[in-house]
C-alpha positions as CSV (number, residue, x, y, z in Angstrom):
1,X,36.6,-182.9,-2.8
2,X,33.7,-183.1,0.0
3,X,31.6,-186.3,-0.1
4,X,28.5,-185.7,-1.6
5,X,25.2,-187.3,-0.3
6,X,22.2,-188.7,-2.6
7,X,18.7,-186.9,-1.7
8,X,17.8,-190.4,-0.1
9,X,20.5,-190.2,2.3
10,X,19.7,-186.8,3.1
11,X,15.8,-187.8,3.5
12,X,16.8,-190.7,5.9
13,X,19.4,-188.2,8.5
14,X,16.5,-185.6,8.7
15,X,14.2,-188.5,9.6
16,X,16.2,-190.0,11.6
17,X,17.1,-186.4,13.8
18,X,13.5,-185.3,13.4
19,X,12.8,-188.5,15.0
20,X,15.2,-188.6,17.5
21,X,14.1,-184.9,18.9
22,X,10.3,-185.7,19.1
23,X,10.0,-185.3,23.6
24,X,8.2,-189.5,24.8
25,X,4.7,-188.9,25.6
26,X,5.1,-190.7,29.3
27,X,1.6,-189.5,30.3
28,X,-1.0,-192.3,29.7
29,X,-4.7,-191.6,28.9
30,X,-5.6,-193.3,32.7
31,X,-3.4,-190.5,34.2
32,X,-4.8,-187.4,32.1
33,X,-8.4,-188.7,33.0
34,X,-7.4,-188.8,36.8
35,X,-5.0,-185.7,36.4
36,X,-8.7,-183.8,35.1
37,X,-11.0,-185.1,37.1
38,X,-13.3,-186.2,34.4
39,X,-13.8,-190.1,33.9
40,X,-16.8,-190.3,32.2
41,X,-17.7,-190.3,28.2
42,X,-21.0,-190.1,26.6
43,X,-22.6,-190.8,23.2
44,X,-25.7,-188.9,22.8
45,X,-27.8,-188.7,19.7
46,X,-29.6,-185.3,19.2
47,X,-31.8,-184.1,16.8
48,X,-29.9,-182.2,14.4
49,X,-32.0,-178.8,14.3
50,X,-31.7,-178.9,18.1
51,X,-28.2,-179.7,18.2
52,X,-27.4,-176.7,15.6
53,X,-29.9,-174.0,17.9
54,X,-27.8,-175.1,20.8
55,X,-23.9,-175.0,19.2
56,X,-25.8,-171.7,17.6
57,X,-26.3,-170.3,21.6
58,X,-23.2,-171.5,22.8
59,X,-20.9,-169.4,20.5
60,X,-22.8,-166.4,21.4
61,X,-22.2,-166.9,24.8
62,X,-18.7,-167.3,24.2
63,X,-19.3,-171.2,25.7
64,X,-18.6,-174.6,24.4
65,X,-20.9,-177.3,23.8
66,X,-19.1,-179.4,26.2
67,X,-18.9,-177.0,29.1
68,X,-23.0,-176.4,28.8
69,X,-23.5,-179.8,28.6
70,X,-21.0,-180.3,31.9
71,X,-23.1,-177.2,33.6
72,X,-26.6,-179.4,32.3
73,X,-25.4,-182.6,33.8
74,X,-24.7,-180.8,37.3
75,X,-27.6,-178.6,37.6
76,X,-29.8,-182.1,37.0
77,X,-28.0,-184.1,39.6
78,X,-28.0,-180.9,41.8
79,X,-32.0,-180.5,41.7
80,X,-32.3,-184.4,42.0
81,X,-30.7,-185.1,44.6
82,X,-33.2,-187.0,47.0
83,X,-32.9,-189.7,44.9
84,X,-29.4,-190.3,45.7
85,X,-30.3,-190.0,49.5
86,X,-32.3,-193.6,49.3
């Protein structure tokens, strides 16, 4: 008769393949941040009504908060740019 296996044993295989079959993440956080250009984080505390008006407008135009804050960050530096020419 065929060798029967406890549920334990059968557990520890499927763990054990599911395991082995998992692809290596070779990519480190340094190389993502290089690989998208963006380098930078930022905390920001917002005033909660605000921050709700302004999630509020982005889904209606389709944007994320993260992209309009992006788009903020470059239309500042782009309109204050003579004081970078010091």
């Amino acid at each position: 008769m065929g060798e029967t296996k406890s549920l334990k044993d059968k557990i520890a295989a499927r763990e054990v393949t599911a395991v082995s079959e998992k692809p290596e993440k070779k990519e480190t956080r340094e190389r993502r941040v290089v690989n998208s250009g963006r380098d930078k984080g930022v905390y920001i505390k917002v005033n909660t009504e605000i921050y709700d008006d302004f999630t509020k407008i982005n889904k209606k135009r389709a944007a994320t908060n993260n992209g309009m804050i992006n788009m903020l960050i470059a239309e500042y530096v782009r309109n204050n740019k003579e004081w970078l020419e010091e």
